[in-house]
C-alpha positions, 0 to 999 in steps of 0.5 A: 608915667601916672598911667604907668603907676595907676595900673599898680593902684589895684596891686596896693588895695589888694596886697594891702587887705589881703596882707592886713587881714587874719591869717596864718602869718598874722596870727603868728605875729599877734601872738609873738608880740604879746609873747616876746614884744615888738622889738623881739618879733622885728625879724619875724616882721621881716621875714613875712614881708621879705619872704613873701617877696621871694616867694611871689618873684620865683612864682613869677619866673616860673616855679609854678609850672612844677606843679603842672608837671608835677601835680604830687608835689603840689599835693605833697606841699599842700599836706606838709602845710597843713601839718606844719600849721597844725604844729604851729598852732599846737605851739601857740596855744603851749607858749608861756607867758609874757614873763616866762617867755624870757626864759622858755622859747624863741621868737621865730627867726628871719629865716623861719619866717621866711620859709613859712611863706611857703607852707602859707595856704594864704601867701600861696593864694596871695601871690599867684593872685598877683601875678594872674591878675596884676602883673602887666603881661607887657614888659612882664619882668620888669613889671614882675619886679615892680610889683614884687617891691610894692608887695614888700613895702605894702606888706610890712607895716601891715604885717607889722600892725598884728605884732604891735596889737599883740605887744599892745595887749601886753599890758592887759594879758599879763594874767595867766588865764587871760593870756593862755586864753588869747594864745587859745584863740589865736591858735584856733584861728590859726587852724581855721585858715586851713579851711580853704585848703580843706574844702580844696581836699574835699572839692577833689 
């Protein structure tokens, strides 16, 4: 049995530095714990972690084998993904303040961010990771299923870390300019993580 857990050992240090390191879906939640607070943008938290889950389960079972037989659909996702970040970061760097925000905007939902996996470039390049590289080939299903729980139970408190950063500043961005200059911020790393789905466009 120690063995068995020992092969997932690479899974958790993956999952967890790839999951607790700047990209689209942290920077999403920095800026909503700031914006809304912690308790706020728990569903949010959620649907990251929950989403990611289901997105590296159907991955697993198949699902990427369309874009092979596909590849316009793959192109299609790619480009509605690179619009909808922009979009994204667009409504970041126009969020009202931590006061205002009571009275103009949503947190995102559950279900928003859970379907956000899907236009992630990095959650994209996260999960097929692990199912290339860490999902045992023996007893793949069963492996498959392990692999998809650790990544959620890893994933979320590291998720978790960027929405209390954001609710930690609080205290400290509770003036207009600061706060329109941390939300700028993080709306410009946000359109920076679409780099790598850039040089793939351009590598093409």
């Amino acid at each position: 049995m120690p063995t068995y857990w020992q092969a997932f050992a690479p899974l958790v240090l993956f999952t967890f530095v790839a999951s607790v390191t700047p990209g689209p879906n942290n920077m999403m939640l920095a800026s909503s714990g700031l914006t809304h607070g912690f308790r706020k943008t728990i569903p949010h938290m959620l649907g990251v972690a929950l989403g990611f889950v289901v997105m590296v389960v159907l991955l697993g079972l198949g699902l990427g084998g369309l874009f092979e037989h596909a590849p316009w659909f793959y192109v299609a996702l790619k480009y509605a993904s690179a619009a909808y970040l922009l979009w994204l970061a667009w409504k970041i760097a126009t969020s009202s303040s931590a006061p205002e925000a009571k009275s103009k905007g949503q947190p995102i939902t559950f279900l928003q961010a859970a379907g956000f996996q899907w236009v992630n470039p990095k959650a994209w390049v996260m999960a097929v990771g692990i199912i290339a590289a860490y999902v045992p080939k023996e007893g793949f299903f069963f492996n498959l299923a392990i692999a998809s729980l650790i990544c959620g139970i890893v994933n979320f408190p590291s998720v978790a870390l960027w929405a209390g950063f954001g609710a930690g500043m609080r205290r400290w961005l509770h003036r207009p300019l600061l706060l329109k200059s941390f939300n700028y911020t993080m709306a410009l790393l946000l359109v920076a993580s679409l780099y790598p789905l850039a040089f793939e466009t351009a590598s093409h």
